[in-house]
C-alpha positions as CSV (number, residue, x, y, z in Angstrom):
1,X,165.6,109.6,151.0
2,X,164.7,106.5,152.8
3,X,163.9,103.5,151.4
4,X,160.6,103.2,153.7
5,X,159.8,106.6,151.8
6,X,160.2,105.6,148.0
7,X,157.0,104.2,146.3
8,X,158.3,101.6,143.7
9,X,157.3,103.0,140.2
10,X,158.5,102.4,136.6
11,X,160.3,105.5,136.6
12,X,162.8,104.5,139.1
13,X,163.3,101.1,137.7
14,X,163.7,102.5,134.2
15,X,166.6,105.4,135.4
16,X,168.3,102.9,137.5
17,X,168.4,100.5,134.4
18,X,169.8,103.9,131.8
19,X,172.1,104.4,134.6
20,X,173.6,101.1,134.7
21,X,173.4,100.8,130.6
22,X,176.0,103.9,130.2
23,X,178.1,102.6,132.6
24,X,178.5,99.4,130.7
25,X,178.8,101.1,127.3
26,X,181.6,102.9,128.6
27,X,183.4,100.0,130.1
28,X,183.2,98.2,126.5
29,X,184.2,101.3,124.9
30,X,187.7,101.3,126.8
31,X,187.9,97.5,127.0
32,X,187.3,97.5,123.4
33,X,190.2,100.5,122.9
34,X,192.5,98.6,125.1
35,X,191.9,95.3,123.5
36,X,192.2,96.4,120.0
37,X,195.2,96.8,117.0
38,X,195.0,98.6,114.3
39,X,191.5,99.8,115.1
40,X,190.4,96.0,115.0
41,X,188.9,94.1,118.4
42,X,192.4,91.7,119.2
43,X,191.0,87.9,120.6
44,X,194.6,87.3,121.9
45,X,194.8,90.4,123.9
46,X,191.3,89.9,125.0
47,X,192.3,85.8,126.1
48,X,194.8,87.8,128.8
49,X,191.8,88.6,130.9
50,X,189.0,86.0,129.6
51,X,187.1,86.8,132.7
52,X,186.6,90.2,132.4
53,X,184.7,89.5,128.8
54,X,182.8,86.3,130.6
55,X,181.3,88.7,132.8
56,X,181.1,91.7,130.7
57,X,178.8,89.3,128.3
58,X,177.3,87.7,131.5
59,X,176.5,91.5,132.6
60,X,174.8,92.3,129.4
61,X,172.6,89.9,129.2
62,X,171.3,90.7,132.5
63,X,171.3,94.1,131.5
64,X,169.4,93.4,128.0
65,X,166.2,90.8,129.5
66,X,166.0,93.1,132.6
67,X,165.2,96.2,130.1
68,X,162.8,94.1,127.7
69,X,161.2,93.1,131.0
70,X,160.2,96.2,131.6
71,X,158.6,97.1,128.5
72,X,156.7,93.8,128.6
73,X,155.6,94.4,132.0
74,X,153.7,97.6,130.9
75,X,152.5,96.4,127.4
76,X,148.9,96.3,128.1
77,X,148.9,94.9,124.2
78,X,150.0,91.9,126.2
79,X,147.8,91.1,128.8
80,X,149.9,92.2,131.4
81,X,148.9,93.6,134.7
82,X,150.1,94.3,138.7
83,X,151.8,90.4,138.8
84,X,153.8,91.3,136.0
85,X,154.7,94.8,137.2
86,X,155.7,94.0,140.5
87,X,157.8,91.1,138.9
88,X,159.6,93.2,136.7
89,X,160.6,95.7,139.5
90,X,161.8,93.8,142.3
91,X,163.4,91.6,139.1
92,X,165.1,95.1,137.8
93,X,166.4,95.9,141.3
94,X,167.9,92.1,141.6
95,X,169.9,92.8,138.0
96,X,171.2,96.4,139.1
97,X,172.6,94.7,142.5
98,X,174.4,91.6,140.5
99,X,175.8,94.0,137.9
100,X,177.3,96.7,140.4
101,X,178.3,94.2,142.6
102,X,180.6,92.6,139.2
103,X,181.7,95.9,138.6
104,X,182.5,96.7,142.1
105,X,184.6,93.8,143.3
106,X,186.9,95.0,140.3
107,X,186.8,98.0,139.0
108,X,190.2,98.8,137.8
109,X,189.9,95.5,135.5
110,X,186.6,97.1,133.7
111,X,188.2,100.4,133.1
112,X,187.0,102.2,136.3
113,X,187.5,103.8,138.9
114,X,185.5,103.8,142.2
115,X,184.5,107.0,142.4
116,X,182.7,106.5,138.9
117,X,181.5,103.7,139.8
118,X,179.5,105.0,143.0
119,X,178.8,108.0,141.4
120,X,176.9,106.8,138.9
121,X,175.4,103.4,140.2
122,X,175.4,103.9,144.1
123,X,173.4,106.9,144.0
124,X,170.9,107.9,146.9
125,X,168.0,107.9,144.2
126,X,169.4,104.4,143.1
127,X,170.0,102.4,146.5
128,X,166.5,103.8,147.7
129,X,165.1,101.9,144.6
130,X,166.9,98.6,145.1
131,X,166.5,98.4,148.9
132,X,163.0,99.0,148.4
133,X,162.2,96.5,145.5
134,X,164.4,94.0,147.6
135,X,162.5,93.7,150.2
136,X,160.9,90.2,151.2
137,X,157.5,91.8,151.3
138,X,157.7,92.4,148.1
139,X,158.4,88.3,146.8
140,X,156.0,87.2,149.2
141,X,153.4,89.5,147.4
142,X,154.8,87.6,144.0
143,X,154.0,84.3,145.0
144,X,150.6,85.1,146.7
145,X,149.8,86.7,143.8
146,X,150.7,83.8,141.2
147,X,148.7,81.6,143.7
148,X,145.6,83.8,143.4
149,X,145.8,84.1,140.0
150,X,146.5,80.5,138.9
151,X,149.6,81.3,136.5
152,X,152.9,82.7,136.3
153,X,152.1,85.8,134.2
154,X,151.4,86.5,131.0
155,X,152.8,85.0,127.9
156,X,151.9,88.0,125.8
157,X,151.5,85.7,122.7
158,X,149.0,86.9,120.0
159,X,145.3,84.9,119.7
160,X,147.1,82.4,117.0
161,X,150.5,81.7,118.7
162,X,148.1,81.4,122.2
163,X,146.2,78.9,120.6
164,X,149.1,77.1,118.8
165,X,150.3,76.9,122.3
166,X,147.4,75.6,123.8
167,X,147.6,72.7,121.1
168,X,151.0,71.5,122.1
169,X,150.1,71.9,125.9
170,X,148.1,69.8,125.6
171,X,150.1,67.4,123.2
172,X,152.5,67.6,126.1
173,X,150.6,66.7,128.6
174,X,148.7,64.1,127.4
175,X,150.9,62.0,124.8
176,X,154.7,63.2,125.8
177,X,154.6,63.0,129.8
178,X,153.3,60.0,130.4
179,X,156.6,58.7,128.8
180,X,159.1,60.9,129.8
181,X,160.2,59.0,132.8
182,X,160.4,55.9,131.6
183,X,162.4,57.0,128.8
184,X,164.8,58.9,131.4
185,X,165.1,56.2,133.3
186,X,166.0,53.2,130.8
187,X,167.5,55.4,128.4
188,X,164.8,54.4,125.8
189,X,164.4,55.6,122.5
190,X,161.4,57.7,121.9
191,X,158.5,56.6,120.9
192,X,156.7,56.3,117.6
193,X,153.5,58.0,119.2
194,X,155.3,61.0,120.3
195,X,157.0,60.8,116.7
196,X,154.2,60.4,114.1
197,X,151.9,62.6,116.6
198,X,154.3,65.6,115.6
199,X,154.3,64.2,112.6
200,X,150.8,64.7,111.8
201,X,150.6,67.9,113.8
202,X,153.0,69.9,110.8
203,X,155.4,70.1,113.6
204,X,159.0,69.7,111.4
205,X,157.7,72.0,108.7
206,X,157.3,75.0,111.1
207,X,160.5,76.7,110.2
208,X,159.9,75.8,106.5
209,X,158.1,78.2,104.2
210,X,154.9,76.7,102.7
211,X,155.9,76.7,99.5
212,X,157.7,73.5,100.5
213,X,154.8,72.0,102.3
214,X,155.9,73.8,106.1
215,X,153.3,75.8,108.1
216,X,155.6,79.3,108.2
217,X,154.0,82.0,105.6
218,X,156.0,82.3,102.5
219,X,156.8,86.1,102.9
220,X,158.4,85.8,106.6
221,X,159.7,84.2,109.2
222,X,157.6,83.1,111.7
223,X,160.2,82.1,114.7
224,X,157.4,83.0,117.9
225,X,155.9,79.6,116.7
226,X,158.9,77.3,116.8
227,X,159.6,78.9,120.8
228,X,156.1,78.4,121.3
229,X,155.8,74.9,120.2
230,X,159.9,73.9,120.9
231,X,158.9,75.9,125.1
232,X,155.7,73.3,125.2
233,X,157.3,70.5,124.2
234,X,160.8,70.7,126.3
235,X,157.9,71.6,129.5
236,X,156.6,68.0,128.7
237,X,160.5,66.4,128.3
238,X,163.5,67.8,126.8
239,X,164.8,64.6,125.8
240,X,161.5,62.9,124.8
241,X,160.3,65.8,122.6
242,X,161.7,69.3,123.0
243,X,164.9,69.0,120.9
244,X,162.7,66.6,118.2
245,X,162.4,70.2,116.3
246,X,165.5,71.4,116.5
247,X,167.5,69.2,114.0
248,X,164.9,70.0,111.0
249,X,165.1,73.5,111.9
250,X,168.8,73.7,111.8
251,X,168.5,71.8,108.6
252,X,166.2,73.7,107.1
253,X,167.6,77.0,107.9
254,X,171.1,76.2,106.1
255,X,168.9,74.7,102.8
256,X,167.2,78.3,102.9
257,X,170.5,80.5,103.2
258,X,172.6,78.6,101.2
259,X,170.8,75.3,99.1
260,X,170.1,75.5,95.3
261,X,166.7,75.5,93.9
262,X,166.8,72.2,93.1
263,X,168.1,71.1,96.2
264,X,165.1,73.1,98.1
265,X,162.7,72.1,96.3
266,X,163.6,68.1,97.2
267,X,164.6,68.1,100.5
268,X,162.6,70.4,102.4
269,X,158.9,69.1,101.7
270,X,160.6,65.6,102.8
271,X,161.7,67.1,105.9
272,X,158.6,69.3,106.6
273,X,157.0,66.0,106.6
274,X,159.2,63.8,108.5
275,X,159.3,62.1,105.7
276,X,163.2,62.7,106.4
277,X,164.5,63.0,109.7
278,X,167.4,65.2,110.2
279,X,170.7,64.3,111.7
280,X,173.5,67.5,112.2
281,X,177.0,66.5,112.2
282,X,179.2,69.4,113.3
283,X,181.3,69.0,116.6
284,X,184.4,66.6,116.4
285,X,186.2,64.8,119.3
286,X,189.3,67.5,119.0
287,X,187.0,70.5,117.8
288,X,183.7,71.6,119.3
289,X,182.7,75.3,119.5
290,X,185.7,75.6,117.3
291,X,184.0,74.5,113.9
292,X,187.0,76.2,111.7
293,X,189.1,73.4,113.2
294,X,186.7,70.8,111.5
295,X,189.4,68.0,110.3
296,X,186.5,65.2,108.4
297,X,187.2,65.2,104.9
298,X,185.1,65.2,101.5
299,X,187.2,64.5,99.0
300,X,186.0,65.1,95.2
301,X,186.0,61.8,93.5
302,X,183.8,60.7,90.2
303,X,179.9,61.6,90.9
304,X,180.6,63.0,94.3
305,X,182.4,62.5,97.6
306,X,183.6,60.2,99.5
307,X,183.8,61.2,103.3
308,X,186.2,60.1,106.1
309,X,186.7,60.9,109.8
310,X,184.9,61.3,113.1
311,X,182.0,63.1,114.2
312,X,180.7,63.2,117.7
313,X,177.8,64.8,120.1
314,X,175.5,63.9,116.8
315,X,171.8,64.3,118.1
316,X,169.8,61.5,117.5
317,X,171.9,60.2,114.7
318,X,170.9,56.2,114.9
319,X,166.8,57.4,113.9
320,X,167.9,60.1,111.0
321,X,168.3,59.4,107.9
322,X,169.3,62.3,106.5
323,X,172.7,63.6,107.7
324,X,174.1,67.5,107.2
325,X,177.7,67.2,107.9
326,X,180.0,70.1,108.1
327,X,183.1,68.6,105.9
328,X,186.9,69.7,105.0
329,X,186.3,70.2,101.2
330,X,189.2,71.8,100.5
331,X,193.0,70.3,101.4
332,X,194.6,74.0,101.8
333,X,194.7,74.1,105.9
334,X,195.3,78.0,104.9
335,X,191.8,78.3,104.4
336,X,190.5,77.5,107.5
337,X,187.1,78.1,107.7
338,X,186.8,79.3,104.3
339,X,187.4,75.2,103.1
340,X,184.7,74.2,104.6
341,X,181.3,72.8,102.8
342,X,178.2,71.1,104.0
343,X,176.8,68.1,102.4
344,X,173.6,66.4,102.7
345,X,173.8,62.3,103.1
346,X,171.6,59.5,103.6
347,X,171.7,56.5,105.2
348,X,168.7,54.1,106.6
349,X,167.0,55.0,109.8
350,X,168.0,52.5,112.7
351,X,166.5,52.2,116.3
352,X,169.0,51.0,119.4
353,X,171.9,52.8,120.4
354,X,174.3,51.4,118.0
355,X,173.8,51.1,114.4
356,X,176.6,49.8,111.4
357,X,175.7,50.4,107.6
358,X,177.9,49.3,104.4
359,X,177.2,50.8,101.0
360,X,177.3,48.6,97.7
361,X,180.3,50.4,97.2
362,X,182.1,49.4,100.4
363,X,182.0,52.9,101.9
364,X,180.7,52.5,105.9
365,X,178.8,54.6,108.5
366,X,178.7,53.5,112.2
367,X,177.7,54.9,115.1
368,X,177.3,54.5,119.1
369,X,175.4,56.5,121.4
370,X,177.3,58.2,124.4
371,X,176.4,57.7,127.7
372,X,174.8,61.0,129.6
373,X,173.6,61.7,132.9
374,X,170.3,63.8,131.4
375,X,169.2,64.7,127.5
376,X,168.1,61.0,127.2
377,X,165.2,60.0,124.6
378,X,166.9,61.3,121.9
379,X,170.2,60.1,122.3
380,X,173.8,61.3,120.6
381,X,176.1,59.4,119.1
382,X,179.8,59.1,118.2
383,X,179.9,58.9,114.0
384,X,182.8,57.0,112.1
385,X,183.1,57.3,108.4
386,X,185.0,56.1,106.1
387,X,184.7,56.1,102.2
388,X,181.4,57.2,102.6
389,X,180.2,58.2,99.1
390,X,177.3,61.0,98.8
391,X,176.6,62.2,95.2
392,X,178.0,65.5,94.1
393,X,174.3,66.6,94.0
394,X,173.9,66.8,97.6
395,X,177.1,69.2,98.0
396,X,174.5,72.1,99.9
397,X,174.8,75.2,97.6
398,X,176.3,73.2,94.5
399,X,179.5,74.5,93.1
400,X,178.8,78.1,94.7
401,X,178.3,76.6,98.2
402,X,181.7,75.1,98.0
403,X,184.4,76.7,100.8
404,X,181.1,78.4,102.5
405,X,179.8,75.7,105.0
406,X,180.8,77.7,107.6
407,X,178.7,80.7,106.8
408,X,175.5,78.3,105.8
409,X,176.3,76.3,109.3
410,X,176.3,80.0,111.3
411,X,172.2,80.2,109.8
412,X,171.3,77.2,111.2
413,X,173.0,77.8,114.7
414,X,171.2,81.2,115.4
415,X,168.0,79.5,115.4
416,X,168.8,76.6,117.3
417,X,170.8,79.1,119.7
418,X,167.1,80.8,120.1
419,X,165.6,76.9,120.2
420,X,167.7,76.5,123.1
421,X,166.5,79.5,124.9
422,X,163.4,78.3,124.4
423,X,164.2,74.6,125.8
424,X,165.2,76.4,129.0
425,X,162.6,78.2,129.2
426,X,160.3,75.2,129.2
427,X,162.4,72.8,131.3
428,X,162.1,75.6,133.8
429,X,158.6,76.5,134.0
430,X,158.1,72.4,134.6
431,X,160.2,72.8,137.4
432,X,158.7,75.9,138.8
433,X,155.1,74.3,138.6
434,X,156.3,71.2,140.4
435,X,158.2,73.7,143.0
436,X,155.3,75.3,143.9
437,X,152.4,72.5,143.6
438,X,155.2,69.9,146.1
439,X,155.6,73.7,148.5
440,X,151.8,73.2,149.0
441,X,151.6,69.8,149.7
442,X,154.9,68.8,151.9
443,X,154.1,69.8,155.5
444,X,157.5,70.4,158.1
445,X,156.9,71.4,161.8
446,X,152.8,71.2,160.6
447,X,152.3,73.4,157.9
448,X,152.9,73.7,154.2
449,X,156.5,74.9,153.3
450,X,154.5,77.0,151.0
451,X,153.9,79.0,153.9
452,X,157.7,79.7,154.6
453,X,159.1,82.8,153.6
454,X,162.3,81.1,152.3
455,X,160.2,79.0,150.2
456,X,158.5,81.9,148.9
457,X,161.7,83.7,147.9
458,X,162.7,81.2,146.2
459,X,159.3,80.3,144.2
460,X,159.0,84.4,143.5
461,X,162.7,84.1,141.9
462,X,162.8,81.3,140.2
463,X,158.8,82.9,138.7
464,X,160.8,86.4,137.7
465,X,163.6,84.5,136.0
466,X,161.3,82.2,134.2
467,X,158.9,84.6,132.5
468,X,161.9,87.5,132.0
469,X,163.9,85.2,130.1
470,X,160.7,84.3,128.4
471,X,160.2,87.6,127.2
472,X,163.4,88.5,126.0
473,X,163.6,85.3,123.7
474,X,160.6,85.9,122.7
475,X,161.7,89.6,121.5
476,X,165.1,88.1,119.9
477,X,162.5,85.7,117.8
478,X,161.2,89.4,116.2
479,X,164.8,90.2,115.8
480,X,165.6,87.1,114.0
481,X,162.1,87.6,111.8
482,X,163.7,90.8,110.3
483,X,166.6,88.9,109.5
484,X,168.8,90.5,112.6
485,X,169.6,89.5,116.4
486,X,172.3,86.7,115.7
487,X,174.7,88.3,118.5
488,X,171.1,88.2,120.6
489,X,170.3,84.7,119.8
490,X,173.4,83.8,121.6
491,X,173.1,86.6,124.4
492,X,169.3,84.8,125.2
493,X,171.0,81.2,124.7
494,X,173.7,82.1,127.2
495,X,171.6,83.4,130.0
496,X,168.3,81.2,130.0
497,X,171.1,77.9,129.3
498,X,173.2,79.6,132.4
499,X,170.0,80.4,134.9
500,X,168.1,77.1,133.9
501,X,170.7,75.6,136.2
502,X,170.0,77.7,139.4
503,X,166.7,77.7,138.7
504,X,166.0,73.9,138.2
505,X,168.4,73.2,141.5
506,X,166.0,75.6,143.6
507,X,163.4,73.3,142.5
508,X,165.1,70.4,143.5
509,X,165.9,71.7,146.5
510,X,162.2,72.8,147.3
511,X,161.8,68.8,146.9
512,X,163.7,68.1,149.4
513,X,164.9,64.5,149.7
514,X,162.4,63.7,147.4
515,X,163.9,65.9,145.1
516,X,167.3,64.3,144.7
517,X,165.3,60.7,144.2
518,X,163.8,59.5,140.6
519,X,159.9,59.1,142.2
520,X,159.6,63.0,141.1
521,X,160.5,64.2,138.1
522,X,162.4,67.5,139.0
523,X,165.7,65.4,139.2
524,X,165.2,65.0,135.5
525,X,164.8,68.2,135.0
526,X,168.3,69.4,136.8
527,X,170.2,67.0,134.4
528,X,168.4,68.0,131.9
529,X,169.0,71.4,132.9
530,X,172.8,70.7,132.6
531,X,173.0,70.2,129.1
532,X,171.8,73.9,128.1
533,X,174.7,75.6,128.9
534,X,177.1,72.9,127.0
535,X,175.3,72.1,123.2
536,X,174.6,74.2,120.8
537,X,178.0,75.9,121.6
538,X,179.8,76.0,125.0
539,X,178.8,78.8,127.6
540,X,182.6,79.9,127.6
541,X,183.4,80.0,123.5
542,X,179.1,81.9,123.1
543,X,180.4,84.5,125.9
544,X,184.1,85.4,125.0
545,X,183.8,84.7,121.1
546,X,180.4,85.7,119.9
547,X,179.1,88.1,122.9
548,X,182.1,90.2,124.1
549,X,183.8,90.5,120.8
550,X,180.6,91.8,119.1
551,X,180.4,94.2,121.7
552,X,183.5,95.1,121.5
553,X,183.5,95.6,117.8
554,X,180.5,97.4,117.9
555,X,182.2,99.8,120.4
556,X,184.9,100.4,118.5
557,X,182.7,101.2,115.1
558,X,180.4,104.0,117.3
């Protein structure tokens, strides 16, 4: 069979994909038996060959959004069409090349041999698929498509969460992006406009039940709206308004699992109004993705705590004034993560990037924003306490929370893992629609790189990527609605933080010159880019220590 011969259809796209997924299952099944005592995954055996687990995760992910692209693609329930379909199978054939290409450079590491290998991925039936789907015919007819169309393919959103978006579009464009470069370039703070405008808008209280004055129903989660809304936002500016959602909905999610009645009931109304503006406090200078290493201390004195040490990388810290800080409650270091606690503090709002306060007890709070190349608006800061006393009320879970920060911290971080997704996904569509609207007007050797098949590759790509990794948050969001996907909420964060980067160079690149000067915003949006793939847990610790190990364990408990 030639590849001139095959006509691309679902069918092929779909056996190459089942193909590829049975060969991975049986690589984590004997990585996971190799790797393994007593029946139980081993993280020190597994740290002998960290590689293999980067990519094995790395593989999966590319494995899991090319398969939900797919379906999307021929959801009619979405609005989908031939844009998306052709997308979906040149995107398919792109994800079976990487992945057999992994697996190929090293077999013998993944458990395999090479006559398995080519067996079962480098079949006549398979290479016909992915020589066809490869073909450069087949992006130009992407981007001539997208071009005719007017978008990028379809978001697949329901009536209410298309409208929703269409509100904070539109928010975007008109109140958030005509500040987003000054703010980038000065390192300003945001604005109050941008601020109070979400404010009013009922945009902190979307991942907070209404029953404490949010917008999500009472009887579930609705996590489609925060993407929606966090996606907008980030397109607008990342720094300037697409992480302004993220701390209440950390907070927020931690009050749910683990707070008291009492203590839902008061803070979450303030925060769904912005009433209170959250602050997280987690990662330390010494410990980052490592939270059970968490060395601040809340030590039990009369009426409460009094907390001392260092936090850092704390998210627009200076402006909250409410503060969730993961704290050493217990003095046992036995107990690892199990003596941990989170407790709520406050402390006055402050604008600049330093700010000092003194309690009428003598207890102090100070704190100085770090430097960054990108991520500017909201700014983070390094956090100094010491004797700072919070009242025993505001220990998050009362006396039963005590020991189980951790676990109520964990909540919080699977939705801002998803958040983050989303982030990517909306820095990445702004620098796809500047890629493409800058390809049509820059003219070398007289006409319109646009017209340049190069330049059409590239735009086709970075449109697959975009609206693949789109989907598959999206379908993580439903997971996370029923209460499941927290091993998917870091697979999506992983692979949209990962691709943002390639993605948002390519657009750069596009630019030219231009691109790699402040006049157009798609510089911002490559250092902006940057940050994905370091917060909300470090690309290496989300691969080796969430991803590959719960694959593994899951292997070994089939």
């Amino acid at each position: 069979m030639t590849a001139t011969a095959v006509k691309l259809e679902k069918s092929q796209a779909e056996k190459a994909l089942s193909a590829q997924a049975a060969l991975l299952n049986e690589v984590t099944k004997r990585l996971a038996q190799k790797n393994s005592d007593n029946g139980k995954v081993s993280v020190s055996k597994m740290d002998k060959t960290q590689h293999v687990f980067y990519q094995l995760a790395w593989m999966t992910a590319q494995q899991r959004v090319a398969e939900n692209f797919i379906v999307y693609a021929w959801d009619a329930s979405k609005g989908t069409g031939e844009l998306e379909q052709k997308m979906a199978l040149t995107f398919v054939a792109e994800t079976v090349s990487n992945i057999r290409s992994e697996l190929a450079a090293r077999p013998a590491e993944y458990e395999l041999t090479y006559q398995e290998l080519f067996s079962k991925l480098f079949s006549d039936e398979i290479n016909a698929y992915v020589e066809a789907a490869s073909k450069m015919e087949n992006y130009e007819a992407i981007v001539d498509k997208i071009v005719d169309l007017g978008h990028f393919g379809a978001y697949g959103l329901s009536e209410d969460h298309e409208n929703f978006r269409g509100i904070f579009k539109d928010f975007a464009e008109n109140v958030v992006v005509p500040h987003a470069e000054h703010i980038h370039r000065h390192d300003d703070l945001i604005p109050a406009e941008i601020i109070n405008g979400l404010k009013d808008m009922g945009c902190f209280g979307l991942c907070i039940p209404e029953q404490f004055g949010g917008i999500q129903p009472d009887d579930r989660p609705d996590n489609i709206s925060m993407l929606v809304v966090t996606e907008e936002l980030s397109r607008g500016s990342l720094g300037a308004a697409g992480s302004l959602i993220t701390r209440p909905e950390i907070m927020s999610k931690a009050l749910l699992k683990g707070g008291t009645d009492e203590q839902k009931n008061k803070w979450l109304p303030l925060l769904a109004s912005g009433e209170k503006f959250a602050g997280i406090m987690v990662t330390e200078p010494n410990y980052g993705s490592d939270v059970a290493g968490v060395s601040v201390t809340a030590k039990e004195v009369d009426g409460g705590f009094v907390i001392n040490g260092v936090k850092t990388w704390c998210t627009f810290a200076g402006y909250a004034n409410l503060l969730l800080i993961l704290c050493r409650t217990e003095s046992d270091p036995s107990l690892k993560h199990r003596g941990l606690s989170i407790i709520l503090a406050e402390k006055p709002s402050f604008d600049g990037h330093e700010f000092s306060y003194k309690q009428d007890g003598g207890g102090t709070i100070q704190g100085k924003a770090i430097g960054t190349i990108g991520y500017r608006g909201m700014h983070s800061y390094e956090v100094s306490f010491e004797d700072y006393f919070v009242p025993k009320e505001n220990l998050l879970g009362g006396d039963a929370g005590r020991g189980k920060g951790f676990y109520f911290q964990m909540e919080g971080f699977a939705g801002g893992r998803i958040q983050t997704a989303a982030r990517a996904n909306g820095v990445m569509q702004a620098a796809l629609e500047a890629a493409l609207r800058y390809s049509q007007e820059r003219k070398v050797f007289a006409k319109p790189i646009y017209d340049y098949t190069l330049t059409k590759f590239k735009i086709a790509k970075m449109a697959m990527i975009v609206q693949a990794t789109r989907q598959y948050t999206n379908y993580v969001a439903t997971l996370l609605d029923n209460h499941k996907g927290q091993m998917e909420a870091t697979l999506v964060k992983l692979y949209a933080s990962k691709i943002a980067e390639w993605v948002t160079r390519e657009a750069m690149q596009i630019h030219g010159g231009m691109g790699y000067a402040e006049e157009y915003p798609v510089s911002r949006y490559f250092v902006d880019a940057r940050v994905f793939s370091i917060f909300e847990g470090a690309e290496e610790v989300m691969a080796l220590r969430v991803v590959a190990k719960d694959l593994l364990d899951q292997a070994l408990a089939s």
